[in-house]
C-alpha positions as CSV (number, residue, x, y, z in Angstrom):
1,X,0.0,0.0,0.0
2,X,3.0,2.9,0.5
3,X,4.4,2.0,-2.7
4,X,0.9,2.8,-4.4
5,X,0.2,5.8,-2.5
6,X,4.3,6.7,-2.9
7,X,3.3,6.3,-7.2
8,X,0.1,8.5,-6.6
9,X,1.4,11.3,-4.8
10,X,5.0,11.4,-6.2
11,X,4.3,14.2,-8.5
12,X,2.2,16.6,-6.3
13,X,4.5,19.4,-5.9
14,X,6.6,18.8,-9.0
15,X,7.3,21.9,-10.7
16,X,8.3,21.6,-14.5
17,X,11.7,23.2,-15.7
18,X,11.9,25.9,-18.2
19,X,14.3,26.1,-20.5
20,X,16.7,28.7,-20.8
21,X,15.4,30.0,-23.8
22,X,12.0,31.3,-22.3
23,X,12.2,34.3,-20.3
24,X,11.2,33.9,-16.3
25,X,9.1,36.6,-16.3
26,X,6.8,35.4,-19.6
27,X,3.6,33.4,-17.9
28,X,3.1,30.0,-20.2
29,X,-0.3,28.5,-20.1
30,X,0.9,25.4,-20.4
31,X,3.8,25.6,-17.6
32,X,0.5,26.9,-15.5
33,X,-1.0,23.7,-15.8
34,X,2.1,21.6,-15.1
35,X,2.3,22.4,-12.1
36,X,-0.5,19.8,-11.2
37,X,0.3,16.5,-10.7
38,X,-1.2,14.0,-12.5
39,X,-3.0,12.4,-10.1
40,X,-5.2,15.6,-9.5
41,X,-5.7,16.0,-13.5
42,X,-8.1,13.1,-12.7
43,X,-11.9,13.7,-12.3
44,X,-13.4,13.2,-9.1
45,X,-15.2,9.9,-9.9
46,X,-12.2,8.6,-10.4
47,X,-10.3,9.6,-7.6
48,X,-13.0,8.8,-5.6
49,X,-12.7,5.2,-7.0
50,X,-9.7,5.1,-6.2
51,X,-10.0,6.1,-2.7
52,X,-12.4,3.0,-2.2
53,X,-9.5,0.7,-2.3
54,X,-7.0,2.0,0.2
55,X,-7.6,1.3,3.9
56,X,-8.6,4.7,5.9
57,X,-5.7,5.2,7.9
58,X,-3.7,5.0,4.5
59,X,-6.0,7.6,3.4
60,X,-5.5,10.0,6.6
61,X,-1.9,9.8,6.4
62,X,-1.7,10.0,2.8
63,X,-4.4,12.5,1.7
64,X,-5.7,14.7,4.3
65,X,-4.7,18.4,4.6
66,X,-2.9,18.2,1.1
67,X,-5.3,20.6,-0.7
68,X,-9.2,21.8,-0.3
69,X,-9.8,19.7,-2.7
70,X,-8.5,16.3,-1.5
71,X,-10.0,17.4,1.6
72,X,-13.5,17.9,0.2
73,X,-13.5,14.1,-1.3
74,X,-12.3,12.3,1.8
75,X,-15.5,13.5,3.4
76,X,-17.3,12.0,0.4
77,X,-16.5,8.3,0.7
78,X,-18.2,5.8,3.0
79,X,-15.6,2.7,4.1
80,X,-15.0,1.1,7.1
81,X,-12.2,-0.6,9.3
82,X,-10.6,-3.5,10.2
83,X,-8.9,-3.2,13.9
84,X,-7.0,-6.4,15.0
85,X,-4.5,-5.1,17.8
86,X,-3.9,-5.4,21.5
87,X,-4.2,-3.0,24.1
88,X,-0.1,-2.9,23.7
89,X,0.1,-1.8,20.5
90,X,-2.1,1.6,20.7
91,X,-1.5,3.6,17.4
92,X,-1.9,7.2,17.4
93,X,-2.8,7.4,14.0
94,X,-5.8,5.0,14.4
95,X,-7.1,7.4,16.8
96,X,-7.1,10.2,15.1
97,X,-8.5,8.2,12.0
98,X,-11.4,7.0,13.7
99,X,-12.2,10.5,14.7
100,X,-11.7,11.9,11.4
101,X,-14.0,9.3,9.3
102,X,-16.4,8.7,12.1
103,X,-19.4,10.4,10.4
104,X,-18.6,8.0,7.5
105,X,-17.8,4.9,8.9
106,X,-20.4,2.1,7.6
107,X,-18.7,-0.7,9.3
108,X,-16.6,-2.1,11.7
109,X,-14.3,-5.4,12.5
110,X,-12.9,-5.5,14.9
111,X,-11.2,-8.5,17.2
112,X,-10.7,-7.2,20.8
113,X,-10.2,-3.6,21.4
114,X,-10.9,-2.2,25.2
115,X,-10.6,1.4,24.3
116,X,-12.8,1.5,21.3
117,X,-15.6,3.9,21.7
118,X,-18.1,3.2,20.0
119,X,-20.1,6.4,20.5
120,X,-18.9,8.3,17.7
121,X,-20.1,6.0,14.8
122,X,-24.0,7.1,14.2
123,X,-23.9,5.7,10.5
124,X,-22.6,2.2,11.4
125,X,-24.7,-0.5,9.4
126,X,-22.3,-3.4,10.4
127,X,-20.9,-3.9,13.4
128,X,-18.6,-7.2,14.1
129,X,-16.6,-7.5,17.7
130,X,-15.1,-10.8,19.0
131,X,-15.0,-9.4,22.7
132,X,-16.7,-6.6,23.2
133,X,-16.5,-5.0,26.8
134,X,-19.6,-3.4,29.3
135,X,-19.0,-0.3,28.0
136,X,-19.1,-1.5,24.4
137,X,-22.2,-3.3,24.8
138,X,-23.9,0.0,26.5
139,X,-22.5,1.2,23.6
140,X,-24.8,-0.4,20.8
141,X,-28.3,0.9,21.0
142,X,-30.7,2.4,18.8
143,X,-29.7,6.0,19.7
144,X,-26.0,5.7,19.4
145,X,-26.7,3.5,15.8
146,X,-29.6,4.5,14.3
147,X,-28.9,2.9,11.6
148,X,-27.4,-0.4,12.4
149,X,-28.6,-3.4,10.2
150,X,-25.6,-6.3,11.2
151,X,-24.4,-7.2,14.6
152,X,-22.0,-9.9,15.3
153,X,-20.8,-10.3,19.0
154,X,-18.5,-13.0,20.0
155,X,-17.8,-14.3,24.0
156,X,-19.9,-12.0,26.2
157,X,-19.3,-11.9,30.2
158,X,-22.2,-13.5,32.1
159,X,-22.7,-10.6,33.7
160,X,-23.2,-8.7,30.8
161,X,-25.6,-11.2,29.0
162,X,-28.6,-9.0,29.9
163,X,-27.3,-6.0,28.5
164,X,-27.4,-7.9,25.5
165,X,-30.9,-9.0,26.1
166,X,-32.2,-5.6,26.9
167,X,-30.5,-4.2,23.3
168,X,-32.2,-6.8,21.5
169,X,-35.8,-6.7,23.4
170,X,-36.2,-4.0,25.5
171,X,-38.4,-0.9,25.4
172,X,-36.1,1.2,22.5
173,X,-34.9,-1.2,19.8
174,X,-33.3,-0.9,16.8
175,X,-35.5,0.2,13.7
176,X,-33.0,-1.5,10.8
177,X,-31.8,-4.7,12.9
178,X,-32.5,-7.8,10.5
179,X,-29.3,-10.1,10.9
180,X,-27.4,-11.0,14.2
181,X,-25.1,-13.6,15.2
182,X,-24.8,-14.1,18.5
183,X,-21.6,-16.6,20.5
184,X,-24.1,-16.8,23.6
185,X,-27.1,-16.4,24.5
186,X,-29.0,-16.8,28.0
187,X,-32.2,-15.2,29.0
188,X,-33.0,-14.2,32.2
189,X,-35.5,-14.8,34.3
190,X,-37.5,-11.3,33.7
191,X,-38.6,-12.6,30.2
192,X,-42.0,-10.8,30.9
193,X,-40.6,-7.3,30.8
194,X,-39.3,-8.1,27.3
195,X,-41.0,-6.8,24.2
196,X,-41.2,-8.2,20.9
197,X,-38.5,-7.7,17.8
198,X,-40.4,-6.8,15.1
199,X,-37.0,-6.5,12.5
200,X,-34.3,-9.8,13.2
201,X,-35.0,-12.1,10.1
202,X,-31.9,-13.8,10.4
203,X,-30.3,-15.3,14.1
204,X,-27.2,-17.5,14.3
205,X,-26.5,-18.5,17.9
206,X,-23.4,-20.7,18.6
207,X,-24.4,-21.4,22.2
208,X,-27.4,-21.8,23.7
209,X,-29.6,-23.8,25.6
210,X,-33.0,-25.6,25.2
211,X,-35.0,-23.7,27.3
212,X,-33.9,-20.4,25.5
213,X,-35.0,-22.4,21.9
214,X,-38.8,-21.8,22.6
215,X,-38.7,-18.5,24.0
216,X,-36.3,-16.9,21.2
217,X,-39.1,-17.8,18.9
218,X,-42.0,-16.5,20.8
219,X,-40.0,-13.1,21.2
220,X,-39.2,-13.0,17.1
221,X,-42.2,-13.1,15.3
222,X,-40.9,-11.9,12.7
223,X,-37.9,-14.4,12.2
224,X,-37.2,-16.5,8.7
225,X,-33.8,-18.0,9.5
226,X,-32.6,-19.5,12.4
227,X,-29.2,-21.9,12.7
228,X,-28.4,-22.4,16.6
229,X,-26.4,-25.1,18.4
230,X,-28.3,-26.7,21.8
231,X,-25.4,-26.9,24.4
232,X,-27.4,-28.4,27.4
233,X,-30.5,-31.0,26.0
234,X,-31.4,-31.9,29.2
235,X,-32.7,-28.6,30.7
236,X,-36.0,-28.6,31.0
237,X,-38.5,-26.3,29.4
238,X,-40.1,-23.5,31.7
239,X,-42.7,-21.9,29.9
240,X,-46.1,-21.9,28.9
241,X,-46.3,-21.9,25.0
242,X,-47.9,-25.1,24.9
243,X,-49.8,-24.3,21.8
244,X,-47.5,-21.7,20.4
245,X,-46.2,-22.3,16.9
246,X,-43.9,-19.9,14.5
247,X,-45.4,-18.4,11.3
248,X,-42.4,-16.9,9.3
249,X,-39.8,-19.2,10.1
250,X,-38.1,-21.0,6.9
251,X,-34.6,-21.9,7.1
252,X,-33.6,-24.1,10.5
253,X,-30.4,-25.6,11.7
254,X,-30.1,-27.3,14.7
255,X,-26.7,-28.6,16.5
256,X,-26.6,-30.3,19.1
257,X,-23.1,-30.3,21.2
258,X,-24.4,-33.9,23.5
259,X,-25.8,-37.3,22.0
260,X,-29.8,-37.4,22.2
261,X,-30.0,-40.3,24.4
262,X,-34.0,-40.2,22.6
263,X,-35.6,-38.2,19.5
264,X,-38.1,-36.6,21.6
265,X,-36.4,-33.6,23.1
266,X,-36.2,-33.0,18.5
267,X,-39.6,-33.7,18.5
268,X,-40.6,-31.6,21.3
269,X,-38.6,-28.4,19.4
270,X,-39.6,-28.9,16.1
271,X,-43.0,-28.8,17.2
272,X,-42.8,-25.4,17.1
273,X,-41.9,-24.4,13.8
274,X,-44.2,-26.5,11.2
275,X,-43.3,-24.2,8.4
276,X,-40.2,-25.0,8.0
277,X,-39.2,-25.3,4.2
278,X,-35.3,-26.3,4.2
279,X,-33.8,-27.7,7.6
280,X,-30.4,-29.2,8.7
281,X,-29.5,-31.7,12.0
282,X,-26.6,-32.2,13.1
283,X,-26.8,-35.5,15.6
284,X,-24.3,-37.8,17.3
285,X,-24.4,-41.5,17.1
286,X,-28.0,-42.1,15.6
287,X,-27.1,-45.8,14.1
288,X,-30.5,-48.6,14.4
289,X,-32.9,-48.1,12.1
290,X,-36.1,-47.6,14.7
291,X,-33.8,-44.5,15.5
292,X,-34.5,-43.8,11.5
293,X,-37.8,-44.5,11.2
294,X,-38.7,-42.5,13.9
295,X,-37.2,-39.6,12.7
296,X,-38.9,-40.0,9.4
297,X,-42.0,-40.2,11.0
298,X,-41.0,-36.9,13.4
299,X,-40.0,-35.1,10.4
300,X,-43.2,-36.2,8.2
301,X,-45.6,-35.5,10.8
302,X,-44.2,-32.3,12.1
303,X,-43.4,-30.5,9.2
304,X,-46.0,-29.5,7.3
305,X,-43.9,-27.9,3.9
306,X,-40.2,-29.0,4.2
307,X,-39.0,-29.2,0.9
308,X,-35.2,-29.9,1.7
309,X,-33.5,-31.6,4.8
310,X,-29.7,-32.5,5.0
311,X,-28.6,-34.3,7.8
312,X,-25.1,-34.9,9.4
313,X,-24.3,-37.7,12.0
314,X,-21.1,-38.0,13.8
315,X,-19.7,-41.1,14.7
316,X,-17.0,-42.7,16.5
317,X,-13.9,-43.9,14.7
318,X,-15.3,-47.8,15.0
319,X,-16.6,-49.0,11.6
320,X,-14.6,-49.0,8.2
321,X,-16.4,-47.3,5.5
322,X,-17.5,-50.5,3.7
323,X,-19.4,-52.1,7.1
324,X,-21.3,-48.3,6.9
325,X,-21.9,-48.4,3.5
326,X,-23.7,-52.2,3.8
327,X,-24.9,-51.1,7.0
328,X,-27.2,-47.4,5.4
329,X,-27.8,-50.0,2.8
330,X,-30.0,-52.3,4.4
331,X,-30.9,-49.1,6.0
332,X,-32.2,-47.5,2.4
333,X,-34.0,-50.8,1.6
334,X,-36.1,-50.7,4.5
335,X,-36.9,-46.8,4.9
336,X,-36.8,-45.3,1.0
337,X,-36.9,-42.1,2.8
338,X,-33.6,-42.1,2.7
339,X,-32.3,-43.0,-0.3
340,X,-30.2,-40.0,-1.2
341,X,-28.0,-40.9,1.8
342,X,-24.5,-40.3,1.6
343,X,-21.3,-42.1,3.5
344,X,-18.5,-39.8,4.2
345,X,-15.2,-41.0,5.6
346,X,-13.7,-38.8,8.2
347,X,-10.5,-35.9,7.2
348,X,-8.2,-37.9,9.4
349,X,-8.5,-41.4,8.7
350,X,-9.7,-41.1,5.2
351,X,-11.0,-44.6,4.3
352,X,-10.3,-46.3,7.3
353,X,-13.3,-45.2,9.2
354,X,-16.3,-43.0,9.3
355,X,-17.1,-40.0,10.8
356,X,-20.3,-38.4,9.0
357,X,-22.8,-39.7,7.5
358,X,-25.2,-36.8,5.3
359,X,-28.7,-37.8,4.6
360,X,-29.8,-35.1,2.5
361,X,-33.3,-35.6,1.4
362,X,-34.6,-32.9,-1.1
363,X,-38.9,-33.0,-1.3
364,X,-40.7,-32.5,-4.5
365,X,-43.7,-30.2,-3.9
366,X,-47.0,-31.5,-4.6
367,X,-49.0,-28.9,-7.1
């Protein structure tokens, strides 16, 4: 990047050299415009093109303060920033950066960075932070980011988690909000002083348990995707949406970190969303075929317009790849549900043993 902004800038201040034969004193229109460099011959589309592909700080300590002119672009563009430093290696020049472009500031990546204010960004649309701290997470609100339409939060404190829950579904929330992806999630006890999000269409959750599954859904209405991973399967449910189901939801994923010792607690959550149209499992150690064919009949009886369902189930390095395949054989001849099941061998052990094995069953829609 100095190399291309040493090219572009190299002939700023050139002056051109007359010859001896032209008198000093004599004003040449072309000498006039000569003393221009070539890089600000160029129109401001295109210099404003260019701008797009050099980083921001390269831009403040390249371009800022030249001329009026320059000046008057750089408060043009819209960009955003990539911060991945410790707390040790504070740069001066970010700083003033980040103060400089803060009105134009779209988005933001950032891996951990303590003293990070996010107050000075009101036209942030994306906002992505691995470890975001207390005062970062007051931070992120529908005042500060109007117009905030991507949040991505990694590892939150415990303590902080309902911070996070008040941003999300509390009394002022964000107007533009669609997507989020979330590390953790827990809600509190004080669920009833939540309000509904009428904006998140899309929720990734890495973490979470089964309790939070059913109440996530009753408090997005709203929501068409969904892709979570279920950490605990064995809490047990505390609520009272016995006859609740979700309208808008679509696209579901579902993880879960423990074996199922049984297919009910999937039956139980899947319950819940019957519109469904394209879903993924991923299960541990689902091998006899009464295993199967309930899960055919959950899937067939629950869902009411899946079209597409891929599944993924891990297993312990115990059966070469031929036992598996005559195994899902027998399997496909008794249950033609699953037909389209695939063996894969695992990365380490290549043919030696299996890990996964995807049943991905694609349905035809009945006109």
């Amino acid at each position: 990047m100095p190399h291309l902004l040493s090219k572009l800038t190299k002939c700023i201040h050139r002056s051109h050299r007359t010859t001896k034969s032209v008198k000093p004193k004599v004003i040449c229109e072309k000498k006039y415009i000569l003393k221009f460099s070539r890089f600000e011959l160029m129109p401001d589309e295109i210099l404003l093109e260019i701008f797009q592909y050099i980083s921001l700080i390269d831009l403040f300590n390249g371009f800022v303060n030249l001329n009026f002119r320059l000046n008057f672009l750089l408060r043009d563009i819209r960009s955003g920033i990539c911060i991945d430093q410790n707390d040790d290696k504070i740069n001066q020049s970010l700083f003033s950066t980040l103060y400089y472009f803060s009105n134009q500031i779209t988005y933001i990546h950032v891996d951990r960075y303590p003293l990070l204010n996010l107050d000075i960004f009101p036209n942030l649309r994306s906002l992505i932070i691995y470890l975001p701290t207390t005062k970062q997470l007051l931070s992120i609100n529908s005042k500060t980011m109007p117009y905030l339409s991507r949040l991505w939060l990694g590892i939150i404190a415990q303590k902080d988690q309902i911070i996070l829950c008040n941003t999300l579904f509390g009394s002022e929330q964000f107007s533009k909000l669609y997507f989020c992806n979330l590390f953790e999630f827990n809600l509190n006890d004080n669920i009833n002083s939540f309000q509904y999000s009428k904006n998140i269409r899309k929720l990734f959750i890495t973490n979470c348990q089964t309790k939070d599954f059913i109440l996530l859904l009753s408090l997005l209405p709203h929501l068409e995707q969904l892709e979570i991973c279920i950490s605990n399967v064995l809490s047990t449910f505390s609520h009272n949406l016995t006859n609740f189901s979700h309208k808008n939801l679509r696209i579901l994923k579902i993880e879960f970190a423990e074996k199922l010792g049984q297919l009910n607690i999937l039956n139980s959550l899947i319950s819940f969303v019957p519109y469904v149209q394209r879903c993924t499992l991923i299960l541990i150690n689902l091998i006899k075929i009464r295993d199967y064919a309930h899960l055919q009949n959950i899937l067939i009886e629950k869902f009411l317009e899946l079209r597409e369902f891929i599944c993924s189930i891990d297993y312990y390095c115990q059966l070469t790849s031929n036992e598996m395949s005559s195994k899902f054989q027998r399997l496909r001849t008794k249950l033609p549900f699953f037909q389209t099941m695939k063996v894969i061998p695992c990365e380490i052990h290549h043919n030696q043993c299996v890990r996964k094995t995807w049943i991905n069953k694609t349905f035809i829609p009945i006109c």
